[in-house]
C-alpha positions as CSV (number, residue, x, y, z in Angstrom):
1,X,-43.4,-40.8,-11.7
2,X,-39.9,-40.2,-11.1
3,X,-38.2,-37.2,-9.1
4,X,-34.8,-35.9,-9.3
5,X,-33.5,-33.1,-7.2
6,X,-31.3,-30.0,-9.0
7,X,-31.8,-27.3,-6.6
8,X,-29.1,-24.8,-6.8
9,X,-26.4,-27.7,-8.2
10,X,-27.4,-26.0,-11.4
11,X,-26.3,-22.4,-11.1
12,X,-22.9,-24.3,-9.7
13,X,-23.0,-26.7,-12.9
14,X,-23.2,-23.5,-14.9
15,X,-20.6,-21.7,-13.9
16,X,-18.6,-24.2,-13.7
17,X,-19.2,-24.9,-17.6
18,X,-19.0,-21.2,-18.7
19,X,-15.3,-21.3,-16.5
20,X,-14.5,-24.2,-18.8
21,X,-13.4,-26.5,-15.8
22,X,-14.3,-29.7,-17.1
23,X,-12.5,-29.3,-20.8
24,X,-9.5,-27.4,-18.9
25,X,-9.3,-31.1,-16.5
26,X,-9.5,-33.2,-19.2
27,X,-7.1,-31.8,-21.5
28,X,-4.3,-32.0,-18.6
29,X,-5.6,-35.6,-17.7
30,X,-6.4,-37.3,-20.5
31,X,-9.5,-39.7,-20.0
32,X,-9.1,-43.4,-19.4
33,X,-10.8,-45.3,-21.8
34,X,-12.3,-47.8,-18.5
35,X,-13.3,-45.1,-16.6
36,X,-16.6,-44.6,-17.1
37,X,-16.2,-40.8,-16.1
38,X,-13.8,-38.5,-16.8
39,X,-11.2,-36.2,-14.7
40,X,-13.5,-33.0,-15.6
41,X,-16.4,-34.8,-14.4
42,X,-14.9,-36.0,-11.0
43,X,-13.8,-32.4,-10.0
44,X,-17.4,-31.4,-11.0
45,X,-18.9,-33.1,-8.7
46,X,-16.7,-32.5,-5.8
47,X,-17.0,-29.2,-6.3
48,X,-21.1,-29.8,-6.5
49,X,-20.4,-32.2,-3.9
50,X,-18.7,-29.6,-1.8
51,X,-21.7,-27.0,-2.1
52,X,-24.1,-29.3,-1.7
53,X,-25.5,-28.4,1.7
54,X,-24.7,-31.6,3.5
55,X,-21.6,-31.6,4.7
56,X,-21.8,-35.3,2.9
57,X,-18.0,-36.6,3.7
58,X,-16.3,-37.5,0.8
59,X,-16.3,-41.2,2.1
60,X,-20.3,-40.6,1.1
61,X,-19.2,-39.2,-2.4
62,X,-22.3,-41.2,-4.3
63,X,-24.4,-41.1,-2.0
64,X,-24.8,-37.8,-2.3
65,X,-25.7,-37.8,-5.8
66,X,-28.2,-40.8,-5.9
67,X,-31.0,-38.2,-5.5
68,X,-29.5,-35.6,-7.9
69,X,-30.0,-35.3,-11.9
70,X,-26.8,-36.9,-12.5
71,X,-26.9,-37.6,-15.9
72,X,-28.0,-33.8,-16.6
73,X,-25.5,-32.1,-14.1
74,X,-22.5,-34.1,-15.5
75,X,-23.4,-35.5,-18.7
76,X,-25.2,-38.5,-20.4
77,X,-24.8,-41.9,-19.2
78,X,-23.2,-40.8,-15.5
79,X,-24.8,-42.5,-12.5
80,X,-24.2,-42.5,-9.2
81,X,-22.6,-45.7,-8.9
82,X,-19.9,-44.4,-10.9
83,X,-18.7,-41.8,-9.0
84,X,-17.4,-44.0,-5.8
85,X,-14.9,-43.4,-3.5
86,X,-12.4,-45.3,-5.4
87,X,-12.7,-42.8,-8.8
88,X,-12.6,-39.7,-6.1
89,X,-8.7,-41.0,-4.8
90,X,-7.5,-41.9,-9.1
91,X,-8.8,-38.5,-9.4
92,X,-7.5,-36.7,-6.6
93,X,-3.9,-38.6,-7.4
94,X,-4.4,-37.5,-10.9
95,X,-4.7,-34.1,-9.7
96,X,-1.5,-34.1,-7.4
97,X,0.3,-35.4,-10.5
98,X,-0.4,-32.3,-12.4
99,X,0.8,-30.2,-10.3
100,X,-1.5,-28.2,-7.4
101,X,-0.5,-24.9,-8.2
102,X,0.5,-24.9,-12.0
103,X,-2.8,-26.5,-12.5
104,X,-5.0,-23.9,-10.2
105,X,-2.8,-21.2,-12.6
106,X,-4.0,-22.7,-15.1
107,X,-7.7,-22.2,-14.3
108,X,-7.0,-18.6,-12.7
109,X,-6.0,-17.3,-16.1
110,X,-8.4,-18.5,-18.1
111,X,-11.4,-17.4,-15.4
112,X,-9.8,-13.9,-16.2
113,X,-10.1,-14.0,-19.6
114,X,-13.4,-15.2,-19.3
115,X,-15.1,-13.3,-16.7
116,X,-12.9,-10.1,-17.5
117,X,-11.6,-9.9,-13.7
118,X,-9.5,-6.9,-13.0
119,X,-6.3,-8.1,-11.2
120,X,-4.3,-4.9,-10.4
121,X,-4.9,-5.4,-6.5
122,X,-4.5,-8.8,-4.9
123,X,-5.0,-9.4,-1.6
124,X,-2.8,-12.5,-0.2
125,X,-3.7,-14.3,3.6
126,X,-3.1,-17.9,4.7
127,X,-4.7,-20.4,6.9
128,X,-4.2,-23.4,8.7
129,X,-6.8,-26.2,7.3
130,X,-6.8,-29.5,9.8
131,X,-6.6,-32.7,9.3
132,X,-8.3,-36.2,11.0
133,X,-6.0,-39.1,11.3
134,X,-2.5,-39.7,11.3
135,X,-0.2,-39.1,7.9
136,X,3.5,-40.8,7.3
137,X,6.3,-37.9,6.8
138,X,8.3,-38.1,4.3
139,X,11.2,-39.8,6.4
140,X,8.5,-42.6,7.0
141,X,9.3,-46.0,5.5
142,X,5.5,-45.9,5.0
143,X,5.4,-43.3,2.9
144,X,5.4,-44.9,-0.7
145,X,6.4,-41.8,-2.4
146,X,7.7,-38.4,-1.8
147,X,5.3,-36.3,-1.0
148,X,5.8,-32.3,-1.0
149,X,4.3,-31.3,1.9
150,X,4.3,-32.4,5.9
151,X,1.2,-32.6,8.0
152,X,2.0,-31.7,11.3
153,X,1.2,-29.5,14.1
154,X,1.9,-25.8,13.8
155,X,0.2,-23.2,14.9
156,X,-3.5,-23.6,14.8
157,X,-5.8,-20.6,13.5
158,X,-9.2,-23.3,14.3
159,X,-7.8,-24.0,18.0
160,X,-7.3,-27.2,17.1
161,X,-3.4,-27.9,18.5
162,X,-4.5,-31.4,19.0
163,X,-4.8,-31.9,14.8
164,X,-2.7,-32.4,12.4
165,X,-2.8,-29.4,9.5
166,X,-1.3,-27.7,6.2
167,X,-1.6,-24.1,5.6
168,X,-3.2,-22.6,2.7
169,X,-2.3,-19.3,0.9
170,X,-4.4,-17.6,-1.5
171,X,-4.1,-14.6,-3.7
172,X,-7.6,-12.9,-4.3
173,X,-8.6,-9.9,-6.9
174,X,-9.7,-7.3,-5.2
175,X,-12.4,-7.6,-7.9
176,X,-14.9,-10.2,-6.2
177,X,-12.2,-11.7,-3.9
178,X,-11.6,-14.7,-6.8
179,X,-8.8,-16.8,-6.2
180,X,-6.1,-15.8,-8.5
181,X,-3.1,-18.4,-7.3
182,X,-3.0,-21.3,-4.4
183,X,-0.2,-22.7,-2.4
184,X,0.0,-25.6,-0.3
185,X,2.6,-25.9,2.0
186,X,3.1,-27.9,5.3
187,X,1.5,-27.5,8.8
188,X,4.7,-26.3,10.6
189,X,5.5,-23.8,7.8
190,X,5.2,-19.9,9.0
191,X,2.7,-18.2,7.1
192,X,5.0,-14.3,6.8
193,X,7.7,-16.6,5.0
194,X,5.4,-17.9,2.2
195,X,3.8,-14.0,1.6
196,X,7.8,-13.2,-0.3
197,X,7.6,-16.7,-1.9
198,X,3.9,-16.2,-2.9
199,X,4.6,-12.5,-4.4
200,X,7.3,-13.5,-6.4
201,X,6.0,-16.2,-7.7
202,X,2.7,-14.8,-8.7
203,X,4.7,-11.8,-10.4
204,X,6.6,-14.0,-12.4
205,X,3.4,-15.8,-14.0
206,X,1.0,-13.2,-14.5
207,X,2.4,-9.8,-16.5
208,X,0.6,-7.9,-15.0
209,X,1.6,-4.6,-12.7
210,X,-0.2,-4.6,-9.3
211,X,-0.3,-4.0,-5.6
212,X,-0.3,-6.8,-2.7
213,X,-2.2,-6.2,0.4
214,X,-1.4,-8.6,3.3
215,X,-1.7,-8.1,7.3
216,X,1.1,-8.1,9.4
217,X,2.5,-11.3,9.2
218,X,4.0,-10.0,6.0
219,X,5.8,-7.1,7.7
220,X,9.5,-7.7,7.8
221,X,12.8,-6.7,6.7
222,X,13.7,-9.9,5.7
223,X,10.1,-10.0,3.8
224,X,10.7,-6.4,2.5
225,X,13.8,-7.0,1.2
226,X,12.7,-10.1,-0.5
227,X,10.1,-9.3,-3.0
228,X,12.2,-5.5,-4.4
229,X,9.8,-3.3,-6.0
230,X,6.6,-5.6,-6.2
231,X,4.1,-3.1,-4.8
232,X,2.7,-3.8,-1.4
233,X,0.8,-2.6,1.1
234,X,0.9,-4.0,4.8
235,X,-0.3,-3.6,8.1
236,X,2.5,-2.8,10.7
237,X,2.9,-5.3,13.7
238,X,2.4,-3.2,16.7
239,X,5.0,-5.3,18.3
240,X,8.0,-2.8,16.4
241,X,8.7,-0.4,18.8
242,X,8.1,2.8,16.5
243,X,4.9,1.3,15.5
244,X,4.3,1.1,19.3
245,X,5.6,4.5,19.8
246,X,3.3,6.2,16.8
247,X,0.1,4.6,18.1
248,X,0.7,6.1,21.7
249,X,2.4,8.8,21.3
250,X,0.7,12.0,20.2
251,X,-0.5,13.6,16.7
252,X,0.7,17.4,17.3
253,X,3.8,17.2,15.2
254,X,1.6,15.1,12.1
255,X,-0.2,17.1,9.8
256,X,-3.6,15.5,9.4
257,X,-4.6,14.5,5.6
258,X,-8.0,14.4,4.3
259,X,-10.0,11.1,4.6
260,X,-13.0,10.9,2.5
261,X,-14.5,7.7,4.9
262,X,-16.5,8.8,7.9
263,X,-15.0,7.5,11.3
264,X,-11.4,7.6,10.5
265,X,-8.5,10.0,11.0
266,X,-5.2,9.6,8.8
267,X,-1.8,10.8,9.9
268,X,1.3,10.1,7.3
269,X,5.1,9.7,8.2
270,X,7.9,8.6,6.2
271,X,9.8,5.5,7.0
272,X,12.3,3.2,5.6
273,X,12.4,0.5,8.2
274,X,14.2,-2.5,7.1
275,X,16.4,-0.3,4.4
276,X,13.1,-0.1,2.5
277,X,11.6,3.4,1.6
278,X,8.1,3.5,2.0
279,X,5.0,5.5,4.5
280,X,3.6,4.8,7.6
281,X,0.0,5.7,7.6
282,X,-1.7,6.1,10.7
283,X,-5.3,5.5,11.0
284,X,-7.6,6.3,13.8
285,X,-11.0,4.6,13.8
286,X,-13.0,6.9,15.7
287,X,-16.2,5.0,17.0
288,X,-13.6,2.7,18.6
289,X,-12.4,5.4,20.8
290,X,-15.4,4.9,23.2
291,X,-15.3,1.5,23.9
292,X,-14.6,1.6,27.2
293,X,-15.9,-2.2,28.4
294,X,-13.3,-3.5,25.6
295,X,-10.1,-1.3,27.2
296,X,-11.1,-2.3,30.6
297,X,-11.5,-6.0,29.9
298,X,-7.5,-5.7,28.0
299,X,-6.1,-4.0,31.0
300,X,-7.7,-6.7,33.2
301,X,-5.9,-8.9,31.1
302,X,-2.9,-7.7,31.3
303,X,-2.9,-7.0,35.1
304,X,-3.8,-10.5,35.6
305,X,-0.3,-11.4,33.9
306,X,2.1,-8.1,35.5
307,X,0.5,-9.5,39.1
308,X,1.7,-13.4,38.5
309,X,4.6,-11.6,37.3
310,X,5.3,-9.4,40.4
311,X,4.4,-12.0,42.8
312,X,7.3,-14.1,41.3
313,X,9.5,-11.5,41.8
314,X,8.5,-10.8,45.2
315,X,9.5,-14.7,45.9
316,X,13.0,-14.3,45.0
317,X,15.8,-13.2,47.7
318,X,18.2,-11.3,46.8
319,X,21.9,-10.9,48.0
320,X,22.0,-7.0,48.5
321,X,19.9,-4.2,48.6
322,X,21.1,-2.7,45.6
323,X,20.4,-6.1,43.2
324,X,16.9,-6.2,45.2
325,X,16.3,-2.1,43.9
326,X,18.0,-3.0,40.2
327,X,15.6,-6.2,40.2
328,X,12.5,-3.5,40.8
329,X,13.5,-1.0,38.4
330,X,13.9,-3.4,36.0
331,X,10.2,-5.0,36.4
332,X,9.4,-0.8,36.5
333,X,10.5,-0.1,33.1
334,X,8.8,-2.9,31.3
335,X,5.6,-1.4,32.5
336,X,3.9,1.3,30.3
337,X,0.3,1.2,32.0
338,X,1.0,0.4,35.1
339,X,3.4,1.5,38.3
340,X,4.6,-0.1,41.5
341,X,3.6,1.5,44.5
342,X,4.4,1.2,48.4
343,X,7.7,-0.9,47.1
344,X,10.1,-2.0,49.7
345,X,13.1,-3.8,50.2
346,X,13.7,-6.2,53.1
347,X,14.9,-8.8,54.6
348,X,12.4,-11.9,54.0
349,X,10.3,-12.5,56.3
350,X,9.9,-16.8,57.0
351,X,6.5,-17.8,56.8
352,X,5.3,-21.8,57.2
353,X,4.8,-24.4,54.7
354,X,6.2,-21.2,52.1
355,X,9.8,-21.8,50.0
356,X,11.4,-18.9,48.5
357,X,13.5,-19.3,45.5
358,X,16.6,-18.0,44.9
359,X,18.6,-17.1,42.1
360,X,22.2,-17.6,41.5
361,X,23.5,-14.4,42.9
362,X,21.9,-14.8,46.1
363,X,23.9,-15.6,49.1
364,X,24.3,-19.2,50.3
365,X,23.6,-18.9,54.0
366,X,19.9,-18.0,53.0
367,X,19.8,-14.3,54.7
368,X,19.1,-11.7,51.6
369,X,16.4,-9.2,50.9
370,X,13.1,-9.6,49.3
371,X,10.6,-7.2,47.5
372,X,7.4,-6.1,48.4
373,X,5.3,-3.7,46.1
374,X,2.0,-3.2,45.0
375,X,1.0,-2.7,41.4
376,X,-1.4,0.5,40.5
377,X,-2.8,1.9,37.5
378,X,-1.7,5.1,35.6
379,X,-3.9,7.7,35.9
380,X,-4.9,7.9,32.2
381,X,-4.1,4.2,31.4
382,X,-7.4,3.6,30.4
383,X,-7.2,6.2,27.7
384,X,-4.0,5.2,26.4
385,X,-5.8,1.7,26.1
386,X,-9.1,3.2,24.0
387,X,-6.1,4.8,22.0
388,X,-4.5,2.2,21.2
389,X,-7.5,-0.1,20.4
390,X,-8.8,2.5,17.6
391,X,-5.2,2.9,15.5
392,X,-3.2,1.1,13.5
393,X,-0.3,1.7,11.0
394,X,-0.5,0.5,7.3
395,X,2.7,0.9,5.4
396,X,2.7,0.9,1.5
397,X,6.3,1.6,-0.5
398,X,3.7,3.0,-3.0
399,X,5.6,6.7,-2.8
400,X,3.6,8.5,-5.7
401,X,0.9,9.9,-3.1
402,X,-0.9,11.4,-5.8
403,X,-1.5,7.6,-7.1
404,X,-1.9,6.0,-3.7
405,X,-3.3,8.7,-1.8
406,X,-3.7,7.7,2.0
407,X,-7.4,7.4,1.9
408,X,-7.4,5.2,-1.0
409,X,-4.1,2.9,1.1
410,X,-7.0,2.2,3.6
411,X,-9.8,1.7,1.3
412,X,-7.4,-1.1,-0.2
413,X,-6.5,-2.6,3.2
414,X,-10.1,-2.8,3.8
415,X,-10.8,-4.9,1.3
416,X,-8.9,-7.3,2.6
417,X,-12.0,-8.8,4.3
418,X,-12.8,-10.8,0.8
419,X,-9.7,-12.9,1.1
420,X,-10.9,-13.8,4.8
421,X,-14.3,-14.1,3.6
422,X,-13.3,-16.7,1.4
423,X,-11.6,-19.1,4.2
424,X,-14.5,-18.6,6.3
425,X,-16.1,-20.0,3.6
426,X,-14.0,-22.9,3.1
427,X,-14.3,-24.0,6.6
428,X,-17.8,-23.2,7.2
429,X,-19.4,-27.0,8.4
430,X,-22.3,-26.3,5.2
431,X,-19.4,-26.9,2.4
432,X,-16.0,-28.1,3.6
433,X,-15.9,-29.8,7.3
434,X,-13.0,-28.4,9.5
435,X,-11.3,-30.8,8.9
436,X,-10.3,-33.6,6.4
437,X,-9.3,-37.0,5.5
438,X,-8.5,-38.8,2.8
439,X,-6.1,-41.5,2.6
440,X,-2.6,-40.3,1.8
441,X,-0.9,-37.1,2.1
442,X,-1.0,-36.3,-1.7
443,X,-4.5,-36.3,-1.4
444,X,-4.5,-33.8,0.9
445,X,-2.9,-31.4,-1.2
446,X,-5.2,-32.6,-4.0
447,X,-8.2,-31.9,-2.0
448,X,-6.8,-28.2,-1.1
449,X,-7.0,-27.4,-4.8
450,X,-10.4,-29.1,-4.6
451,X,-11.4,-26.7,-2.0
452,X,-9.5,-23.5,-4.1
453,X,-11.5,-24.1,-6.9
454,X,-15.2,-24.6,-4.8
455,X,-14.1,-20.5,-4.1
456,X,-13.2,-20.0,-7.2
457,X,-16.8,-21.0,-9.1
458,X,-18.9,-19.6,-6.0
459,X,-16.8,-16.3,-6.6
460,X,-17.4,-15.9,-10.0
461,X,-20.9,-16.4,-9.1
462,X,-21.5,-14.1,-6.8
463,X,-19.2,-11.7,-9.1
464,X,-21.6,-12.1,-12.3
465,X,-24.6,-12.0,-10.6
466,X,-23.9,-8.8,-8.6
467,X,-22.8,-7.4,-12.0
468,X,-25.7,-8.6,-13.9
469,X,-28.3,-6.8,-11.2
470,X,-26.4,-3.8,-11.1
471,X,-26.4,-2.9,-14.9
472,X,-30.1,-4.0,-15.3
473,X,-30.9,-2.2,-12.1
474,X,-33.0,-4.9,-10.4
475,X,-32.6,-6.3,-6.9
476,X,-33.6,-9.7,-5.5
477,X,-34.6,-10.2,-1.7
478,X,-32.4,-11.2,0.9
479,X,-32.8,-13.6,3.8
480,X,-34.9,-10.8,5.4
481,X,-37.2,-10.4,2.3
482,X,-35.8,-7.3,1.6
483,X,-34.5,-6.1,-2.0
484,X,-30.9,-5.7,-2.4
485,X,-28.6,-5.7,-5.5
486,X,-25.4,-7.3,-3.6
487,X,-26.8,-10.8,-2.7
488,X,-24.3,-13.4,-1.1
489,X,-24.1,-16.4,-3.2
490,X,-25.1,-18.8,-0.4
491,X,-28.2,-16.8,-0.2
492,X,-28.9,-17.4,-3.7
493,X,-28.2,-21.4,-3.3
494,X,-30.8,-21.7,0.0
495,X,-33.5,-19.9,-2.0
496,X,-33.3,-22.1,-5.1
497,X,-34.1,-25.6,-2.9
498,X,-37.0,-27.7,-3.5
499,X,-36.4,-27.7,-7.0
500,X,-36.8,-31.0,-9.1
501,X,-36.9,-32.5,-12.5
502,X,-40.3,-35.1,-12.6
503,X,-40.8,-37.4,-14.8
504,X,-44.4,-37.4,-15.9
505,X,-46.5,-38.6,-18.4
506,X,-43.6,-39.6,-20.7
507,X,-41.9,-36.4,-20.4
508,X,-39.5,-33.8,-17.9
509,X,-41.1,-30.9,-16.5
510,X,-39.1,-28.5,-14.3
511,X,-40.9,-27.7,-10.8
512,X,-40.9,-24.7,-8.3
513,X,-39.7,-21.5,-10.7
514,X,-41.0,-18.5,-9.1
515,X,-40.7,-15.2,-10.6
516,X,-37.3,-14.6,-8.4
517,X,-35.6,-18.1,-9.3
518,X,-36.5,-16.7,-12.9
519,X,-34.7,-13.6,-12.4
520,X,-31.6,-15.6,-11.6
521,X,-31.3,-17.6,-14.0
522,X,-31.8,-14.8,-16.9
523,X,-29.4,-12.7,-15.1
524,X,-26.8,-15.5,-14.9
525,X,-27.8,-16.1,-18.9
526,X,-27.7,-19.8,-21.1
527,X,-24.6,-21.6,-19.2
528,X,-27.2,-21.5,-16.3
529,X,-30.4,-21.8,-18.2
530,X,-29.5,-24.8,-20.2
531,X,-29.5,-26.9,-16.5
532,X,-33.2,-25.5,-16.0
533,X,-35.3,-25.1,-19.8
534,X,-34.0,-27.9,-21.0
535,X,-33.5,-31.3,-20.3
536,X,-33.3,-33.9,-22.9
């Protein structure tokens, strides 16, 4: 008897073959006639590699697959052996050489053409991805070749400051959150400078018209400015001071539009910050209004900062009453939540074993005045806090409201969950680890197209299965064993373990199809079916 373990490698395998990955691979990077497997095949198995349910490090690559149906996921006369770490890194270099983004292009069209993804609203985010180990920069005399990104520190998303990263930016269809174009750039780079770069570039390779919907750290003049009249829509950093203004101000003078979603109010203004003509939309979430635990934990924050703040201030002398009172009005009028109370101004008051400090204007012989206040709450700062927490402002310079009404601007914005869905996936410990190593920097940026295209196949996945229920109008059942036509694709991959080809009595017989598994498969037709009816 002899046992070989397919599981859910072949609805990945399937996909993967109906994509057309493996031909795609292979006609950029020509086979080598020692290797015993090709390109196509090696990014196969990553990818199977990478949703494999492990977390097997790449260092483990065939290991992984000594278990697995090798031959029948990646074609006749492939073993194990042969997919060591040494073919991973000629593989990963041959990718590099390609080109990381032409090549992921490359693959995005033709999973558009194939899968008939609509592509007229892309939603664009970045993340940092971190790194184990150290890396030469390109000024290194180790580095053996240029290399087109830095790893470095920036800022961390994981709250990892003590790792090396890169920082990945993706452009997802609003149709199943597939990837639609990757860029790689280094860990220092700022992610609101590669949105313009990204737009542009996207626009110029695919023809077609559409909107981008990013998060704040795309709104900026600079930004705005940049990409002209590609369509956009953006939340507003609530750092500008009209967008602070709007959000705590008052709605009287707005007229309120009609909003088709329960929980949310919508106000509209017009507004052509940065030179740019476009509408403010402000939204009101409702059900956030009464979370009062959340508001009083934010003003405890922020009191725990204004009192370090003020007891700073109260250390300083001062070399006149009046720079003492223009030092408290000053500290007054950056509060908006707060006041100061029982303030007076005095000569200090020498206490043991306690220095004050002394800035430049106060007088040399040490005699001055000093501040004592107390910091109180406004009366309805806690409101103003609940307020605040429940709006936001998305901005669009989609003018035609009749086109983009305001309802359908947020129904966009909140879509933008897929894109964030997707790094979550990435990152999640069951697929890729939270960080990564590989030998040389290229390989890095190799592996980040790797990792793009893991999201790309379990996208379409998902996509064509959720499809497939909905028009025959069946469901399957979820982790809770209730039906529901929109499973998650890791769902689908936990129910389909414990499946194995055995060798038996001089032939292959499939084991543990139940009706549901069956349902899969049909729905997900032959690309998929082929790994599980037949085995030759």
């Amino acid at each position: 008897m002899r046992i070989e373990n397919i599981d859910h490698l072949g609805l990945v395998a399937g996909i993967i073959d109906e994509l057309g990955l493996e031909d795609l691979t292979d006609k950029e990077i020509a086979p080598h006639s020692l290797e015993h497997v090709s390109t196509g095949q090696v990014v196969k198995a990553m990818i199977l590699n990478a949703m494999g349910f492990l977390s097997a490090p790449l260092y483990l690559f065939s290991e992984f697959f000594e278990s697995k149906a090798v031959s029948h996921l990646l074609g006749a006369g492939v073993e194990a052996k042969h997919l060591n770490d040494d073919r991973l890194g000629r593989g990963l270099d041959a990718l590099y050489a390609v080109g990381i983004t032409p090549f992921f292009l490359k693959v995005a069209l033709q999973a558009v053409e194939r899968f008939g993804i609509d592509i007229q609203q892309r939603h664009l985010d970045s993340t940092s991805i971190s790194v184990s180990g150290e890396y030469p920069s390109e000024a290194s005399s180790e580095a053996s070749e240029p290399i087109s990104i830095t790893l470095t520190r920036g800022y961390s998303r994981d709250h990892r400051p003590d790792l090396k990263q890169f920082l990945m930016t993706l452009a997802c269809s609003a149709d199943g959150g597939v990837p639609l174009w990757l860029q790689v750039a280094s860990g220092n780079a700022s992610d609101s400078q590669q949105f313009a770069t990204v737009m542009t570039s996207f626009q110029q390779n695919w023809t077609s018209e559409g909107v981008f919907v990013m998060d704040a750290a795309f709104y900026s003049a600079p930004n705005l400015k940049a990409v002209g009249n590609l369509g956009w829509i953006s939340r507003v950093p609530q750092t500008l001071s009209a967008a602070k203004a709007l959000i705590q101000g008052e709605t009287a003078h707005l007229n309120e539009l009609e909003c088709e979603q329960a929980d949310y109010r919508l106000w509209e203004m017009p507004q052509d910050y940065g030179g740019v003509a476009q509408r403010w939309i402000l939204v009101e979430c409702q059900s956030r209004q009464g979370d009062g635990q959340r508001a009083e934990a934010t003003l405890a924050k922020q009191e725990k900062i204004l009192h370090r703040q003020l007891k700073a201030l109260s250390q300083q002398t001062f070399a006149s009453k009046a720079e003492a009172i223009e030092a408290v009005m000053a500290f007054q009028d950056t509060l908006t939540l707060h006041h100061l109370a029982q303030v007076r101004v005095a000569p200090p008051v020498p206490k043991r074993g306690r220095k004050r400090t002394s800035p430049t204007h106060a007088s040399s012989s040490g005699a001055g005045y000093c501040i004592e206040a107390q910091l109180e709450r406004s009366e309805n700062a806690l409101e103003q806090v609940k307020r605040q927490q429940s709006r936001f402002i998305l901005a669009t310079n989609q003018l035609d409201t009749a086109l983009w009404p305001a309802d359908k601007v947020l129904s966009e914005y909140k879509n933008q969950q897929k894109v964030e869905r997707g790094f979550r996936f990435l990152k999640d410990p069951l697929f890729f680890a939270s960080s990564v190593f590989v030998k040389k920097p290229q390989r890095v940026e190799a592996l980040a197209l790797v990792m793009a295209l893991t999201l790309l196949v379990y996208t379409l996945a998902e996509r064509k299965l959720r499809q497939a229920l909905a028009v025959q109008q069946q469901t399957v059942l979820n982790q809770r064993k209730r039906p529901t036509a929109k499973p998650t694709f890791r769902w689908i991959m936990q129910a389909f373990q414990g499946i194995h080809w055995v060798w038996i009595q001089g032939q292959w017989q499939i084991s543990n199809l139940n009706d549901q598994r069956r349902l899969i498969i049909q729905l997900l037709g032959p690309p998929i079916e082929r790994y599980y009816y037949a085995l030759s």
